[in-house]
C-alpha positions, 0 to 999 in steps of 0.5 A: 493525476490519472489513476495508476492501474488501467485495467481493461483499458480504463482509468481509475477503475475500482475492480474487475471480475477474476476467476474464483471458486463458486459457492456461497463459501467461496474466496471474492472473485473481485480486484479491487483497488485502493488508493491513497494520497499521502501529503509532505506532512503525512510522509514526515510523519508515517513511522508514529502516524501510519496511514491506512490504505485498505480498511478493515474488512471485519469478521473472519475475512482478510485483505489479501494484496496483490500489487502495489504502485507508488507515484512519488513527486519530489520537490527542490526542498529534501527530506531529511532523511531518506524513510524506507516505505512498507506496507503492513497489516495494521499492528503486524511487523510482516511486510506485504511488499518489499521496503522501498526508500525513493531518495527523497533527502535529494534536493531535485525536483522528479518523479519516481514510479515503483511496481511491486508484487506481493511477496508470499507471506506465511502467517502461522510462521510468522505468528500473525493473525490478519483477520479483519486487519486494515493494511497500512502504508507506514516508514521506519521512523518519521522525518523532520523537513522536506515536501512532496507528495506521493500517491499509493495504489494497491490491488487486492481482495478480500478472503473470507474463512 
C-alpha cells in the first residue's frame, strides 16, 4: 500500500521543510511522518498492549501532532466489538486526536479512510507532562475475534524547551 500523505507530489516522504523560528534554541522546522502497520492481532489487543507510533524523543523535547490518517481494511470475519481508536502520549489520558471507531464488528469486507487534525491540547490544565513521551495508538478496551489490517500515518515534529 503506497504511503498516505503525498507531500510536494511525492509518496511516502519522510519530511519536508516548514517555516520555524531561527536560532540554535529554535522549535524543529521539520514535518515528519511516522507510520505504522497494525495486524488483526495488535488490533485485538490495543487496550492492554498499546502500539507506539512516534518514539520517545528524549530530554526536554515533545512530539507535537499535526494530522493523522487511518487506512482501515476490514474482512468478511468481524470483530467482536466495534474498539474506538485514540491516540495518546504513552501514560497520559489526553487524547491528541478525536476517538474514531471504524464499524469493524460488521462482517463486510472494505476500506475506510479517516483525516484527522490535531485537537488544541492544554497541558497545564490537563495535568500532563509530554516531555520526552512516545505517542501511542491504543483502544478503550481489547477485542476477542475478528481480522483486518489498518495502517496509521501521522505528521508531527518535535519541540524542544
Amino acid at each position: 500500500m503506497p504511503g498516505l500523505f503525498f507531500i510536494d507530489g511525492q509518496d511516502g516522504e519522510d519530511g519536508f521543510g516548514v517555516p520555524g523560528p531561527a536560532g540554535a534554541n529554535g522549535a524543529s522546522s521539520t514535518i515528519l511522518l511516522a507510520e505504522l502497520s497494525l495486524t488483526a492481532v495488535q488490533i485485538r489487543a490495543l487496550n492492554s498492549s498499546p502500539q507506539t507510533l512516534v518514539a520517545a524523543p528524549g530530554g526536554n523535547k515533545i512530539v507535537v501532532p499535526v494530522r493523522v490518517q487511518y487506512w482501515v481494511t476490514r474482512t468478511a470475519t468481524a470483530y467482536s466489538a466495534d474498539p474506538t481508536f485514540s491516540i495518546r502520549w504513552a501514560g497520559a489520558v489526553t487524547e491528541l486526536f478525536t476517538p474514531v471507531g471504524f464499524f469493524l464488528a460488521t462482517a463486510s469486507a472494505g476500506d475506510t479512510f479517516r483525516n484527522l487534525v490535531a485537537l488544541e491540547i492544554n497541558t497545564g490544565y490537563a495535568g500532563v507532562d509530554p516531555r520526552n513521551a512516545a505517542v501511542q495508538i491504543r483502544t478503550a478496551a481489547d477485542v476477542t475475534t475478528g481480522t483486518g489490517t489498518m495502517k496509521v500515518s501521522m505528521l508531527y515534529y518535535i519541540a524542544g524547551f
